[in-house]
C-alpha positions in Angstrom: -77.3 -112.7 20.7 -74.3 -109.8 21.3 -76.5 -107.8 18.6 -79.7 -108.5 20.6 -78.8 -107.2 23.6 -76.8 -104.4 22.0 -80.3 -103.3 20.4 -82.0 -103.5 23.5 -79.6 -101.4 25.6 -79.7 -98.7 22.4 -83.3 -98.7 22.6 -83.9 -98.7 26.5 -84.1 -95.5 28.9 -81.5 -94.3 31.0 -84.0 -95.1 34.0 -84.4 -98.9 32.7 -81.0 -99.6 32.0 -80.1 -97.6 35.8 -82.6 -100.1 37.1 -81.7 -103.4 35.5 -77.7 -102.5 36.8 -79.4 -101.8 40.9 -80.9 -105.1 40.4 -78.0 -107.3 39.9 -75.4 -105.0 42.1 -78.3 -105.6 44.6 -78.2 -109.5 43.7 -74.3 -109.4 43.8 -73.9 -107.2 47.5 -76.7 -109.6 49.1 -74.5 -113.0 48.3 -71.4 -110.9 49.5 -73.0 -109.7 52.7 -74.7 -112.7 53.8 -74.0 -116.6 54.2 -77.8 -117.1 53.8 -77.9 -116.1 50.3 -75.7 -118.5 48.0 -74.0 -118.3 44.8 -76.9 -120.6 43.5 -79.2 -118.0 44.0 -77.0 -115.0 43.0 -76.9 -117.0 39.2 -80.7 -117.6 39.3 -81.4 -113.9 40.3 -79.2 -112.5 37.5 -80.2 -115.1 35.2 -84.0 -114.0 35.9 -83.0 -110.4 36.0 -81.5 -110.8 32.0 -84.8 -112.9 30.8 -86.7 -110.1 31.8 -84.8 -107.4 30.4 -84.3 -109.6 27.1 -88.2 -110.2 27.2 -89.2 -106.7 27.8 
């Protein structure tokens, strides 16, 4: 799996990896900002985030 994702981040654009990185430090300020936004759905966002990065 490592060498998966280490393949896809050698073959992915400076502008895809910039915005797969805003994505989760978006995910991660919005659970540390608000009460309204758990740690439940901080995991689901970033797991959601990864699958479609690994599927792309």
């Amino acid at each position: 799996m490592i060498h998966e994702i280490k393949r896809l981040l050698k073959n992915a654009t400076e502008e895809e990896m910039h915005a797969v990185l805003l994505s989760m430090f978006m995910s991660m300020e919005a659970h540390e900002k608000t009460d309204q936004y758990t740690e439940s759905q901080l995991v689901k966002d970033l797991k959601r985030t990864y699958q479609s990065f690994l599927e792309f």
